[in-house]
C-alpha positions in Angstrom: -44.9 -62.7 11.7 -48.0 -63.1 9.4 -47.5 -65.7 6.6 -49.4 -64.4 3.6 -51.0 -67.4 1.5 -49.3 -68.6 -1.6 -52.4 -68.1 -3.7 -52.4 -64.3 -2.2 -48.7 -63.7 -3.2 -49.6 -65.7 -6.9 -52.2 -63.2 -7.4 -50.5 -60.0 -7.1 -47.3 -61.6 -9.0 -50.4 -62.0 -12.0 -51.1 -58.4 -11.9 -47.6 -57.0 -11.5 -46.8 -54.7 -14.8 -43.8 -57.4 -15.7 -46.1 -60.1 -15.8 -48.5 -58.5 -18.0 -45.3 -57.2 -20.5 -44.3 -60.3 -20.5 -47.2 -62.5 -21.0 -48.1 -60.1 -24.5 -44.4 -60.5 -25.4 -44.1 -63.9 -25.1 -47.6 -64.9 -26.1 -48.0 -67.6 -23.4 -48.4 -67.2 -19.5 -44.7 -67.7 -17.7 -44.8 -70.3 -14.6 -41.4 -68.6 -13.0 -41.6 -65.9 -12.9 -38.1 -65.3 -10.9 -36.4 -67.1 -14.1 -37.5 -64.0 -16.2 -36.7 -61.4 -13.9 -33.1 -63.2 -13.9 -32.8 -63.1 -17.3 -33.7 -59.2 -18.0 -31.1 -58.1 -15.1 -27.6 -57.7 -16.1 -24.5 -57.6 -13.9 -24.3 -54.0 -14.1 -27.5 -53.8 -11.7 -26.5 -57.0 -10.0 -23.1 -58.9 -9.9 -24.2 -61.7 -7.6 -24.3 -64.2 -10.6 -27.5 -66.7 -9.4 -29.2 -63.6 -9.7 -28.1 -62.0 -13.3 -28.3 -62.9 -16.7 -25.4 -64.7 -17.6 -25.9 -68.5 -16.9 -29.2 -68.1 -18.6 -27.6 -66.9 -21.6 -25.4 -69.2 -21.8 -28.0 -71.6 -22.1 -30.3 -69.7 -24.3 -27.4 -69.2 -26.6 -26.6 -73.2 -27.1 -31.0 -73.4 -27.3 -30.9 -70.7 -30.1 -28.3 -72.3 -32.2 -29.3 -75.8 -31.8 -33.1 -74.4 -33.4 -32.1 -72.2 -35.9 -29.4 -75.3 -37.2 -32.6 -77.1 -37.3 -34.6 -74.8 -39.0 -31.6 -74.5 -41.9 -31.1 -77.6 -41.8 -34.4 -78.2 -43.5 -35.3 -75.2 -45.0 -31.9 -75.8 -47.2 -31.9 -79.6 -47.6 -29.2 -79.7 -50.4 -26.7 -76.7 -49.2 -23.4 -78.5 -46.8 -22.2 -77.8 -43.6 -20.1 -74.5 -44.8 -23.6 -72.8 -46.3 -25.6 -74.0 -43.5 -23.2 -72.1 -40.6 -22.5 -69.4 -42.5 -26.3 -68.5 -42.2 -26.5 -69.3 -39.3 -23.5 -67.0 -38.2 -25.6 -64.2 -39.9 -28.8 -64.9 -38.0 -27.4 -65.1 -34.3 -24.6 -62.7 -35.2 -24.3 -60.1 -31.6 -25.9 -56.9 -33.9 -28.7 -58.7 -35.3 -29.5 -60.0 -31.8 -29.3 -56.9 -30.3 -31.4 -55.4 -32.9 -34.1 -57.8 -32.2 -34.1 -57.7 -28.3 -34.5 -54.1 -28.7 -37.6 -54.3 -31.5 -39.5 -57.0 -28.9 -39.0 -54.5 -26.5 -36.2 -56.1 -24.0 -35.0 -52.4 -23.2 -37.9 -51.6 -21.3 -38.0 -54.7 -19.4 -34.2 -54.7 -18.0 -32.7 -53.7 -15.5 -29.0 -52.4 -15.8 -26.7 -49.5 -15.2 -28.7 -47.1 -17.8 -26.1 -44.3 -16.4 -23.0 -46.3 -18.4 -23.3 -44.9 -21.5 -20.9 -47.0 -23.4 -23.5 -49.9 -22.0 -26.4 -48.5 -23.3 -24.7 -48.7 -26.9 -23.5 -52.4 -26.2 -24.8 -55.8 -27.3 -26.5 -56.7 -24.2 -29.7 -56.7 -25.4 -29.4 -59.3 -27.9 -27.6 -60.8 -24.5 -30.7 -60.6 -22.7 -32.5 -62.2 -25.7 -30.9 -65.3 -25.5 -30.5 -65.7 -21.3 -35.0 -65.1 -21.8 -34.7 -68.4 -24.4 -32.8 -69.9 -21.5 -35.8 -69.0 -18.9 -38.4 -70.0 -21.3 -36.6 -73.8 -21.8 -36.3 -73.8 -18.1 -39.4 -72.8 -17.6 -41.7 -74.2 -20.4 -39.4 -77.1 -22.0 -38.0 -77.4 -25.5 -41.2 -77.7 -27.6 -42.2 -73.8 -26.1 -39.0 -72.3 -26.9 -38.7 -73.8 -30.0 -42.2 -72.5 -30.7 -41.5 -69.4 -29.5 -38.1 -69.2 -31.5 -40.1 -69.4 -34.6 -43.0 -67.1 -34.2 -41.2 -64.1 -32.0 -38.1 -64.4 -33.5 -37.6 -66.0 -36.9 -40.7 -65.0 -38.8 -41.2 -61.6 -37.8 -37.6 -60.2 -37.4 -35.0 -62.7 -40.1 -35.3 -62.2 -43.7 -34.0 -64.8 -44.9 -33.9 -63.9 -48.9 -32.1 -60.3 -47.8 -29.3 -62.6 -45.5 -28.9 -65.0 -49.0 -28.4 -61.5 -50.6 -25.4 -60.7 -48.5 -24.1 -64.1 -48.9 -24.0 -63.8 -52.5 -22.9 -59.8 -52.5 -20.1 -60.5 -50.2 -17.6 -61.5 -53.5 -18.9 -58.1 -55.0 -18.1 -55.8 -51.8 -14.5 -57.7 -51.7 -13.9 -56.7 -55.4 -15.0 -53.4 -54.7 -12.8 -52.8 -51.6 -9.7 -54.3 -53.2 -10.1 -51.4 -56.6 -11.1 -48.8 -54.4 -7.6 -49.4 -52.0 -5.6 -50.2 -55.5 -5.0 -53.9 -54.9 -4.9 -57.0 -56.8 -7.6 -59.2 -55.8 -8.0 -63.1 -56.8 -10.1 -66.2 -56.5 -7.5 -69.2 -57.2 -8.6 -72.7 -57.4 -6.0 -74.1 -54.9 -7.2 -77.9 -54.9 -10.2 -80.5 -56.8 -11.0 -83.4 -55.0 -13.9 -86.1 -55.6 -15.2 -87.9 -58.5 -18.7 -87.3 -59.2 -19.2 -85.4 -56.0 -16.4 -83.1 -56.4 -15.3 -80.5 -53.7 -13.5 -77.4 -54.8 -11.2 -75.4 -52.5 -11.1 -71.4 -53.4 -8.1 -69.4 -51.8 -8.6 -65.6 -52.1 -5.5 -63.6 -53.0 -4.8 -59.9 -52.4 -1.3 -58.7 -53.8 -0.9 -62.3 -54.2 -1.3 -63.4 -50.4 -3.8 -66.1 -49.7 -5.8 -64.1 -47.2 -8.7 -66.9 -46.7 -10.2 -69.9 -48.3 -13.0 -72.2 -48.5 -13.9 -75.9 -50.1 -18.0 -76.4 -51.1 -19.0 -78.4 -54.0 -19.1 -76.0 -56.5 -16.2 -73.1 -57.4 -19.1 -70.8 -56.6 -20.4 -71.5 -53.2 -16.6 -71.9 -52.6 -16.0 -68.2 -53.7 -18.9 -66.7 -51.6 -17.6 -68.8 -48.3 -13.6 -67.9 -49.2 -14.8 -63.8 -49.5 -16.9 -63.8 -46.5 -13.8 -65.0 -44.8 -11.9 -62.9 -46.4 -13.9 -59.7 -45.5 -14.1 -60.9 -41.6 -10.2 -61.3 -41.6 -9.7 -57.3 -43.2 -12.5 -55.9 -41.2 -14.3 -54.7 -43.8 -17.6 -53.1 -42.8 
């Protein structure tokens, strides 16, 4: 049997079409190459699980939300916990995910079951996202997938003004849904603690049933976290 030499096999690894797409979409040369190719198959194309997706994602998912806390946490130094992981929700929430795995162009990189069309329409995109973060802190350590967090993900693809927008339309679209299905809709101040840092807890009330609610240090930050609740519990879209 003829052994072909490493620096041989490296080469033709360096010219392979997946290389290349990944070396522009990452905008740094991947070591592992194996890691990556891990992390854009999904169990539909291979259910031995050392050789899918889904112990990288784990691990990409706990990467992504321990950067983007960061990033919050000091982009909004005077917001509290309940602000800060409500954002965050919104940023790593599956849709959005998916939505930006597809825009880098993940789609074209995967391999999976493209016949299953209920797959195809699925979230595993934004699942493919995060097991790639996974290869990339495996691969290039915390500092490169932090960097790469940042530019490939955060500035080109979160707004961050529209997601505040949401946040503070979410009391609005509550309102709205509770007139337009003819029911009574509330905002009760249910408890005050605190002297001159006060906390405020904020029930909301449809037909007089306390459907969610939320403390924060003012009545209105309260409100916002109490409707988004709200609106998650009702499944309103």
């Amino acid at each position: 049997m003829r052994i072909v030499p490493e620096f041989i096999v490296h080469f033709f690894i360096k010219e392979s079409d997946l290389y290349k797409e990944l070396q522009s979409m990452l905008g740094f040369t991947p070591g592992n190459i194996t890691l990556y190719e891990s992390a854009l198959c999904h169990r539909s194309n291979n259910k031995n699980i050392s050789e899918n997706n889904e112990r990288l994602e784990y691990l990409g998912d706990a990467i992504l939300g321990a950067v983007i806390s960061e990033f919050l946490f000091i982009k909004y130094p005077a917001r509290d916990e309940g602000y800060l992981t409500d954002m965050r929700s919104k940023i790593v929430n599956r849709k959005n995910l998916n939505q930006i795995g597809l825009d880098i162009g993940l789609k074209l990189l995967m391999k999976f079951n493209e016949q299953d069309i209920q797959l195809r329409e699925s979230y595993i995109f934004g699942n493919a996202l995060e097991a790639l973060i996974g290869a990339i802190y495996i691969d290039k350590g915390f500092a490169k997938t932090k960097t790469f967090i940042r530019k490939k993900i955060l500035i080109p693809f979160v707004n961050m003004n529209m997601l505040e927008n949401i946040e503070i339309n979410s009391k609005n679209k509550l309102i709205g849904w509770a007139a337009k299905h003819g029911k009574t809709i509330e905002f009760a101040l249910l408890d005050e603690t605190g002297g001159a840092s006060k906390n405020f807890l904020i029930g909301v009330k449809i037909d007089n049933e306390i459907i969610s609610k939320s403390s924060a240090r003012t009545k209105k930050e309260a409100s916002k976290l109490a409707a988004n609740e709200a609106i998650k519990i009702l499944n309103i879209i």
